[in-house]
C-alpha positions as CSV (number, residue, x, y, z in Angstrom):
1,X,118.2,121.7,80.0
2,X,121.7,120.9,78.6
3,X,122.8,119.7,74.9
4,X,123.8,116.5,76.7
5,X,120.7,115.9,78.9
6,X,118.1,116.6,76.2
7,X,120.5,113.9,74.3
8,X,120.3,111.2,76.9
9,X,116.5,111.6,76.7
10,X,116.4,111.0,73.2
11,X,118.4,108.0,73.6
12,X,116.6,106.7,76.5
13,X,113.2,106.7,74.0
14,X,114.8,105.5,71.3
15,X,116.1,102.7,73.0
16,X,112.6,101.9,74.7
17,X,111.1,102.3,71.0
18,X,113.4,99.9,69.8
19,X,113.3,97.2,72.6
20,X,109.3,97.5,72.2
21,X,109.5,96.2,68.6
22,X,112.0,94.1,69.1
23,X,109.7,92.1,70.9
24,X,106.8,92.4,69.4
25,X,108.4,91.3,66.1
26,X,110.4,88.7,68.1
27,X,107.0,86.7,69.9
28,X,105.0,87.1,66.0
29,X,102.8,89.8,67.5
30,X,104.1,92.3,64.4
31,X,101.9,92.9,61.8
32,X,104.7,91.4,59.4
33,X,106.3,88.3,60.3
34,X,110.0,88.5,61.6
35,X,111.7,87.0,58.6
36,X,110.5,89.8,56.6
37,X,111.3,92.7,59.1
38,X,114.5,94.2,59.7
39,X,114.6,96.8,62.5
40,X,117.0,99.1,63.1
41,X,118.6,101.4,65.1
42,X,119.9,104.9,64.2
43,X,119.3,104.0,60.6
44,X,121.0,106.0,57.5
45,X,119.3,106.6,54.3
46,X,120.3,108.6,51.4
47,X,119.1,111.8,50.5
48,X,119.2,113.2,46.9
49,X,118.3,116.2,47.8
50,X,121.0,116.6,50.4
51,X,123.7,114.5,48.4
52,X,124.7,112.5,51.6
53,X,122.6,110.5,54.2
54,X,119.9,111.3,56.7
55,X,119.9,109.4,60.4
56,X,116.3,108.3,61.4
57,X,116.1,107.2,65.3
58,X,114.4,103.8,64.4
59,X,113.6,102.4,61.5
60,X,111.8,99.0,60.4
61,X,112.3,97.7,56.7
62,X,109.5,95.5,55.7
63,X,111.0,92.7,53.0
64,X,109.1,90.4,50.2
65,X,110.5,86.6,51.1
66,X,113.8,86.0,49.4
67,X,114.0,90.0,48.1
68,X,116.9,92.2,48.6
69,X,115.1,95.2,48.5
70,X,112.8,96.3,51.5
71,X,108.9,96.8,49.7
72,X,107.8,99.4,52.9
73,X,109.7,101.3,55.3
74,X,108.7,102.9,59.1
75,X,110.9,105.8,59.7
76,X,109.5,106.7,63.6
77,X,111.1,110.1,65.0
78,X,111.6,110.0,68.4
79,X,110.4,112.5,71.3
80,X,111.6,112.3,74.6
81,X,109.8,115.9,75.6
82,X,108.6,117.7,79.2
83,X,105.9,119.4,77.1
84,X,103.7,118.7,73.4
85,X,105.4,118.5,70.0
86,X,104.8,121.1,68.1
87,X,104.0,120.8,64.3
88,X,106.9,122.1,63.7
89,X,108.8,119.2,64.4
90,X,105.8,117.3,62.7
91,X,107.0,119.5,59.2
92,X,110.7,118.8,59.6
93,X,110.5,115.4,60.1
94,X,107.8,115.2,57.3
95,X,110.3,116.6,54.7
96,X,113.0,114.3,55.8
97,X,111.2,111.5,54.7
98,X,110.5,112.5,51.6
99,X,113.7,113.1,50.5
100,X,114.6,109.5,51.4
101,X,112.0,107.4,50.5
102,X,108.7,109.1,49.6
103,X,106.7,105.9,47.8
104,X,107.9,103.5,50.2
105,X,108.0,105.4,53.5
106,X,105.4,105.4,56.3
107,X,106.7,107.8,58.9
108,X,105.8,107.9,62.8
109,X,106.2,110.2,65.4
110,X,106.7,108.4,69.0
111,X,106.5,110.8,71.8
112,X,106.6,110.1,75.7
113,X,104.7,114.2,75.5
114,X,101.4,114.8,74.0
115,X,100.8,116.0,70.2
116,X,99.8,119.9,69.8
117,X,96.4,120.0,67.8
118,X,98.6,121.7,64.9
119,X,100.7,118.9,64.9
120,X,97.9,116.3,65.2
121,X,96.1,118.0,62.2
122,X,99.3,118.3,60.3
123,X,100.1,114.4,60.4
124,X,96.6,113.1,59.6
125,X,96.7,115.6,56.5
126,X,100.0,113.8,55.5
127,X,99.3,110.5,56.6
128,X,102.0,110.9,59.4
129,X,101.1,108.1,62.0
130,X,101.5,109.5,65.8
131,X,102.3,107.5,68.9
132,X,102.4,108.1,72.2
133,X,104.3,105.9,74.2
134,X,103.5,105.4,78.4
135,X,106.0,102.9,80.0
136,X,103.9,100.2,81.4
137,X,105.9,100.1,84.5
138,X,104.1,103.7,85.2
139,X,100.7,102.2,84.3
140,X,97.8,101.3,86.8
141,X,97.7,97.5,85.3
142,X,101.6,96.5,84.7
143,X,100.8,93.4,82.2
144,X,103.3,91.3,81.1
145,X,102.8,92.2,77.4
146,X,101.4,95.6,75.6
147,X,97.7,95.2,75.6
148,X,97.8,97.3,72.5
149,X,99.0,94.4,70.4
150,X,96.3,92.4,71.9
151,X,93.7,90.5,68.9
152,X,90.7,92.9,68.9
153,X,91.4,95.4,70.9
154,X,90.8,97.9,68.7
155,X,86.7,96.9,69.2
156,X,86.7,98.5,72.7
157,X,88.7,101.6,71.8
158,X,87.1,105.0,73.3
159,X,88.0,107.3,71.1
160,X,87.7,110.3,73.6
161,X,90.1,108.6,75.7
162,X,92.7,108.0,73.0
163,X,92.5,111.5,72.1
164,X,92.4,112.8,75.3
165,X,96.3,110.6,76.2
166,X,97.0,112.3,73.0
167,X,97.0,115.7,73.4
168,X,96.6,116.4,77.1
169,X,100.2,116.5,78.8
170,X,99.4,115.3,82.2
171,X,97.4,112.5,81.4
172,X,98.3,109.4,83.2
173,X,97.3,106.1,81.7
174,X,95.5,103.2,83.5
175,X,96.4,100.4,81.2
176,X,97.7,101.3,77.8
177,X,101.0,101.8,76.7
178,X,100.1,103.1,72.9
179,X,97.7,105.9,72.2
180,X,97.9,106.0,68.5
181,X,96.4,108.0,65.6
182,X,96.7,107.2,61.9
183,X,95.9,109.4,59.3
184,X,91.6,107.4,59.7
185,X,91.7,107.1,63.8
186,X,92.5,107.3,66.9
187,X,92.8,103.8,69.0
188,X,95.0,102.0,71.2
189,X,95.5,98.8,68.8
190,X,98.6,98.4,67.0
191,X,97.4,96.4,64.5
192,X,94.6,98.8,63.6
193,X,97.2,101.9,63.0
194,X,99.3,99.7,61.1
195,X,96.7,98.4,58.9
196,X,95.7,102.0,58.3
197,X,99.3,102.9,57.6
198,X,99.4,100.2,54.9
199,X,95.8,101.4,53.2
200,X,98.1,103.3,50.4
201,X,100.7,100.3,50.1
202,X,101.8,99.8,46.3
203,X,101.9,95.9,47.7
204,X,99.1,94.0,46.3
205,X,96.8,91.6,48.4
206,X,98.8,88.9,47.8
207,X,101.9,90.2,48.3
208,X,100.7,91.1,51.8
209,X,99.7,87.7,52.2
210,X,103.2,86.5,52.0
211,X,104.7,88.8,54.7
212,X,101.5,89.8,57.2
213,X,100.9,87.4,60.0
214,X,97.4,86.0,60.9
215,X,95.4,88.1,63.6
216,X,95.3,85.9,66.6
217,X,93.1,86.1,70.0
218,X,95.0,87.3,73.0
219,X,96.1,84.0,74.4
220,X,97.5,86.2,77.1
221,X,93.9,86.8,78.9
222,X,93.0,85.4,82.4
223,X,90.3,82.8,82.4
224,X,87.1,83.5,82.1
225,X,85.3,82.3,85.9
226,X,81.9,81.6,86.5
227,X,80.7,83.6,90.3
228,X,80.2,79.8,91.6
229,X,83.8,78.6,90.7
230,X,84.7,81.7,92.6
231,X,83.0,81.3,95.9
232,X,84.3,77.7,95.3
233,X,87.7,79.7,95.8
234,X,86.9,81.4,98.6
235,X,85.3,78.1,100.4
236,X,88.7,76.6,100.1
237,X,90.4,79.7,101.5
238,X,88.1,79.7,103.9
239,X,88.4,75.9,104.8
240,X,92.2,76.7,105.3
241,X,91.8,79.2,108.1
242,X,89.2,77.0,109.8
243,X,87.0,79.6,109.9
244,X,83.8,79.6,111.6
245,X,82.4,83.2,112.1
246,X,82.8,86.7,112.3
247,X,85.8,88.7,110.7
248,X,87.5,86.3,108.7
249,X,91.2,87.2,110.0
250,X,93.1,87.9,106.7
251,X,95.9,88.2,109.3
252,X,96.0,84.6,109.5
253,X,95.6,84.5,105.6
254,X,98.9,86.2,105.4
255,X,101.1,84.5,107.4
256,X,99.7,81.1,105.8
257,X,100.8,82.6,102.2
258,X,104.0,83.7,103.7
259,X,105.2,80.6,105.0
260,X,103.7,79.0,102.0
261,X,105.6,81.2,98.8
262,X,107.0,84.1,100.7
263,X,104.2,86.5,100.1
264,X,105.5,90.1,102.3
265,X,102.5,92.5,103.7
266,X,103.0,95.5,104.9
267,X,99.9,97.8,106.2
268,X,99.7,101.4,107.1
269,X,102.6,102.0,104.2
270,X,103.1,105.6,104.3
271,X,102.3,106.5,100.4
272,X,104.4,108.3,97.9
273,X,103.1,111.7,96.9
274,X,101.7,110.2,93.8
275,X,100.0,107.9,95.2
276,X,98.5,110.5,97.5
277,X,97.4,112.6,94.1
278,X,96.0,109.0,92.5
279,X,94.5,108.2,96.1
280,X,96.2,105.3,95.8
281,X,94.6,102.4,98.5
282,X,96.6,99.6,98.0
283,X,99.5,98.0,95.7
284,X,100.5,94.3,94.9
285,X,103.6,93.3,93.2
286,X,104.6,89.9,91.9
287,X,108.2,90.0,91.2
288,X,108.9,89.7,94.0
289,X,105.5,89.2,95.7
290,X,104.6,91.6,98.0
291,X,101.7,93.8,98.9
292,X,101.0,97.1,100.3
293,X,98.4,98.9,102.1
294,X,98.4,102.7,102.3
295,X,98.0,104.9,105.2
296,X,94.8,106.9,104.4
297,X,94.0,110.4,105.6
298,X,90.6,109.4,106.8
299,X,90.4,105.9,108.5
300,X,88.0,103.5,107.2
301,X,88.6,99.9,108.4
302,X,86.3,98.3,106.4
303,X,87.8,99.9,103.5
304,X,91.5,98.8,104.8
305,X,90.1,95.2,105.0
306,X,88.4,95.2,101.3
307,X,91.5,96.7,99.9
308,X,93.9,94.1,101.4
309,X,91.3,91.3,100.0
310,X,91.4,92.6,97.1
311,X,95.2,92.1,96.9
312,X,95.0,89.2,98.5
313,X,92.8,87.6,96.3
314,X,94.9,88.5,92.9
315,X,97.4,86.6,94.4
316,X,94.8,83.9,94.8
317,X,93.9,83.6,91.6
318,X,97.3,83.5,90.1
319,X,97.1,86.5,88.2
320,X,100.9,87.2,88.8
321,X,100.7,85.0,85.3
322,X,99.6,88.2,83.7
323,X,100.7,91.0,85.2
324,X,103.6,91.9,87.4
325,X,101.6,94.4,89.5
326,X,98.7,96.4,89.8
327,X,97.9,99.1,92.6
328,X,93.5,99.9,93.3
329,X,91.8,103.4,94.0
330,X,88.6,104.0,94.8
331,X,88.0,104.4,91.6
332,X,88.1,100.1,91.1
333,X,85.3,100.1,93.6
334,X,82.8,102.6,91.8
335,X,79.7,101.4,89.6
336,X,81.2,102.8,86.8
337,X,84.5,101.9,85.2
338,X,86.4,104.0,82.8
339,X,86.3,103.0,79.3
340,X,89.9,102.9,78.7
341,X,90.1,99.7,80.6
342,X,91.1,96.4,78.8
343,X,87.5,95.1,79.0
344,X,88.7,91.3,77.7
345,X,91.8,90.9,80.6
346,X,92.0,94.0,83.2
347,X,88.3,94.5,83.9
348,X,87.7,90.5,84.1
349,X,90.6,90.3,86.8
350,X,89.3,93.3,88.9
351,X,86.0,92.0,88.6
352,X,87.4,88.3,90.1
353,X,89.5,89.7,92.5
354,X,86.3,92.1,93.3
355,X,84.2,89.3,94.1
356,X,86.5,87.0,95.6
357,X,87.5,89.5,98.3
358,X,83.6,90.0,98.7
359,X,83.2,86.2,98.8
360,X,86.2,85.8,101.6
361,X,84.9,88.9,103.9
362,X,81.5,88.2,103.7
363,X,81.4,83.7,103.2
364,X,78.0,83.0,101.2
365,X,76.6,80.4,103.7
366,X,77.7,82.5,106.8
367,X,75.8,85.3,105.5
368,X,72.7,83.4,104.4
369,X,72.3,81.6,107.5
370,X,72.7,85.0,109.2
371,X,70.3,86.8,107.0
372,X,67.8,84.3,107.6
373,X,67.8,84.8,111.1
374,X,67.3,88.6,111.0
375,X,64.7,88.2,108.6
376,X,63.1,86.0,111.2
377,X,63.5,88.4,114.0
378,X,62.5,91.5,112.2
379,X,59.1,89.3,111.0
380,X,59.5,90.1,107.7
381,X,57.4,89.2,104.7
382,X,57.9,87.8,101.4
383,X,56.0,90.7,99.3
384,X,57.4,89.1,95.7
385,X,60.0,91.3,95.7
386,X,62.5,89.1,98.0
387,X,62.6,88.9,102.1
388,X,64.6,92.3,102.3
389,X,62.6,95.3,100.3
390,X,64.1,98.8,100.5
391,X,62.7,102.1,99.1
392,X,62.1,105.7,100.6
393,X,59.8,104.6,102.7
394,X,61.5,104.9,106.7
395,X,60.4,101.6,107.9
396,X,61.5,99.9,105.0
397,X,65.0,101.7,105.5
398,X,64.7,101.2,109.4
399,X,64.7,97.6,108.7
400,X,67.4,97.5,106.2
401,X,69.8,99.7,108.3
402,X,69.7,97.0,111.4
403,X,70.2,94.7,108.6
404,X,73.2,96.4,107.0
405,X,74.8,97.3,110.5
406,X,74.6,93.9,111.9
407,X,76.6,92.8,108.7
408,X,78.6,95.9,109.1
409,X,79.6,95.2,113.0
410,X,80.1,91.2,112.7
411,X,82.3,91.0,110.0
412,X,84.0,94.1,110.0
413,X,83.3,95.2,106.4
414,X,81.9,98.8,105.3
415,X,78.1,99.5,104.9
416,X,78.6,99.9,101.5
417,X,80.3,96.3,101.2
418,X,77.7,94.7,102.9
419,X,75.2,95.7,101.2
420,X,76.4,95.0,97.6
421,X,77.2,91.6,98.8
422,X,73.2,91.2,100.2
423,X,72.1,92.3,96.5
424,X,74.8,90.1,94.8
425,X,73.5,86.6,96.6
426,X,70.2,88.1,95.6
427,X,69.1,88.6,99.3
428,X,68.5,92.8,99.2
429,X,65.7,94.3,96.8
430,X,67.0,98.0,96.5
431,X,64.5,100.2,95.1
432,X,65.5,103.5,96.8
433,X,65.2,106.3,93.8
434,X,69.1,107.6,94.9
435,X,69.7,103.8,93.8
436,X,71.7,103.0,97.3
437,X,75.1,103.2,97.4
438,X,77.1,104.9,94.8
439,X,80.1,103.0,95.5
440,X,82.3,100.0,96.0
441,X,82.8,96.7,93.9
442,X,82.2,98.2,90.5
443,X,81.7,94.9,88.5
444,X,80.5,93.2,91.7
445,X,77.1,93.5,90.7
446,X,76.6,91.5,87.7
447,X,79.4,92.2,85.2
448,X,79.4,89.0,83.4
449,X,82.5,89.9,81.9
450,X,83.9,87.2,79.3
């Protein structure tokens, strides 16, 4: 790579580094409130050492109200790299510091390339805070501000995780845009590396009073809904299509939202060859609004018609006021999430736009009234464990199948769909000892996430 390519890269980082702050400092979201930060931007500081000065890529000077004199300094090195810093580049930038401003400096490393375990080791010995920095554009979730500056994050951290984006080069993040480690931890919170930057401070608690903002809640979050407000959602979808019975015809859903705010679907969307490596199912955007459904290697139908719910159903629920796009794998339909999800904001929106699209394909009073009937016809029982009882035992699964496949066949929904949505309306007893299905509608179940 050329002299001037390798520079462009730097820039580009720098740039994003600086724009990141910027904000953050800008909307109060800053550890230290705006009057008392000055950020800046190729930087110069004097060097005794050197006689002359030292550029740092970004800098922010933390000042005591009314003082001419900054108290605390961030020098952050930039490191726009293809592969892991080494420590190396750790030691230089170390002993450029010090030369400049030992007491007051706290120095950071922000890399779009993971950290080599010398260099991790390296900066936690010398209180050297690392960052590595994912544009949120390239994340799974694209929220409309970092979730890393969020109040309390730092709570759900998964350590594993953070280390994991920290020194693995190919990882991909889901959600986070910081993957941080002070000299005490690793977490995705900005505010808990900061305040672990600061432990050392020669400010006193007062002092810090003066200058730190107060910890808020996110006041970004979606809205915590109740399961009932959400069928009340679908209801009202439903009322719109005049729907009766059978597949509900999200076709019809579609044109109604285009006509109505300009919403553009397009299906069978040939994917890109990430998305093929992600197994990418479907994508909505909301600037401008528009949703995709990818072409799959293997058809599934029912599949197709949960994913483009799903979609569907963000756009329902207005999340567009917290994100400006998110794409789903199969992953978002498993039992298990990963950790590294944004329990308090992400996960509550997948699990509402989960169970709406459950409550839209499969209409609660259709499928009771339904259920009832097979129930009849099948003559089955009440045993105190509900009217539909599955274990090993092959009648028991006979029963369930016709059961599962009537679903299945009349409102053109996968197996597995239907019959999380028969154990979610409390309808299906599942005792089988493989546990039924293994996938679909991870928090569908019973998340109750708040």
């Amino acid at each position: 790579m050329s002299q001037t390519s390798t520079t462009n890269r730097g820039d580009a980082l720098e740039k994003r580094i600086y724009d990141f702050f910027e904000a953050e400092i800008a909307a109060g979201r800053f550890f230290a409130k705006a009057d008392c930060c000055k950020l800046r931007r190729k930087p110069k500081y004097f060097s005794r050492d050197r006689g002359s000065e030292i550029t740092f890529d970004v800098s922010i000077e933390i000042y005591m109200p009314m003082a001419a004199e900054y108290s605390t300094v961030f020098l952050i090195e930039c490191k726009n790299y293809t592969h892991a810093v080494p420590v190396d580049d750790a030691e230089e930038f170390f002993t450029k510091v010090q030369q400049v401003a030992a007491a007051k400096a706290k120095a950071v490393i922000a890399s779009t390339a993971s950290f080599q375990a010398g260099a991790r080791e390296f900066a936690r010995s010398k209180g050297i805070g690392l960052l590595r920095y994912f544009s949120r554009a390239e994340c799974k979730w694209e929220l409309m501000r970092s979730p890393a500056t969020g109040g309390g994050i730092d709570r759900l951290d998964d350590s594993t995780d953070v280390a994991t984006g920290l020194s693995q080069q190919d990882y991909k993040s889901d959600v986070f845009d910081l993957y941080l480690q002070s000299p005490q931890r690793e977490t995705h919170s900005l505010w808990a590396f900061l305040e672990d930057m600061l432990l050392d401070d020669t400010l006193s608690p007062g002092q810090l009073r003066q200058i730190v903002n107060q910890r808020g809640k996110d006041s970004d979050s979606a809205p915590f809904l109740e399961k009932d407000t959400l069928e009340e959602f679908a209801s009202d979808v439903l009322g719109r299509l005049e729907y009766t019975g059978g597949p509900v015809p999200l076709n019809l859903l579609c044109e109604i939202e285009r006509e109505r705010c300009g919403l553009s679907v397009q299906l069978d969307v040939e994917p890109t060859a990430d998305y093929v490596e992600r197994q990418v199912l479907g994508r909505i955007n909301f600037q401008p609004l528009r949703i995709e459904v990818y072409r799959q290697e293997t058809m599934n139908p029912g599949r197709t018609r949960f994913t483009l719910a799903h979609e569907l159903s963000h756009h329902i629920l207005s999340h567009g006021k917290y994100m400006t796009g998110e794409w789903c794998d199969a992953s978002d339909f498993a039992l298990e999430r990963s950790a590294s999800i944004d329990g308090t904001n992400v996960a509550r929106m997948e699990f509402q736009a989960n169970y709406l699209a459950a409550s839209l394909l499969l209409p609660r009073h259709n499928v009771i009234s339904d259920f009832r009937g097979l129930v009849g016809s099948l003559e089955l029982s009440n045993r105190g464990f509900g009217s539909l009882y599955v274990d090993d035992q092959p009648c028991n699964i006979q029963n369930y199948e016709i059961v599962a496949r009537h679903f299945t066949a009349n409102y053109s929904v996968s197996h597995t769909a239907a019959t999380i949505r028969l154990k979610s309306l409390g309808l299906l007893h599942d005792a089988r000892r493989r546990n039924g299905p293994k996938h679909v509608l991870a928090s569908f179940i019973d998340p109750d996430v708040r």
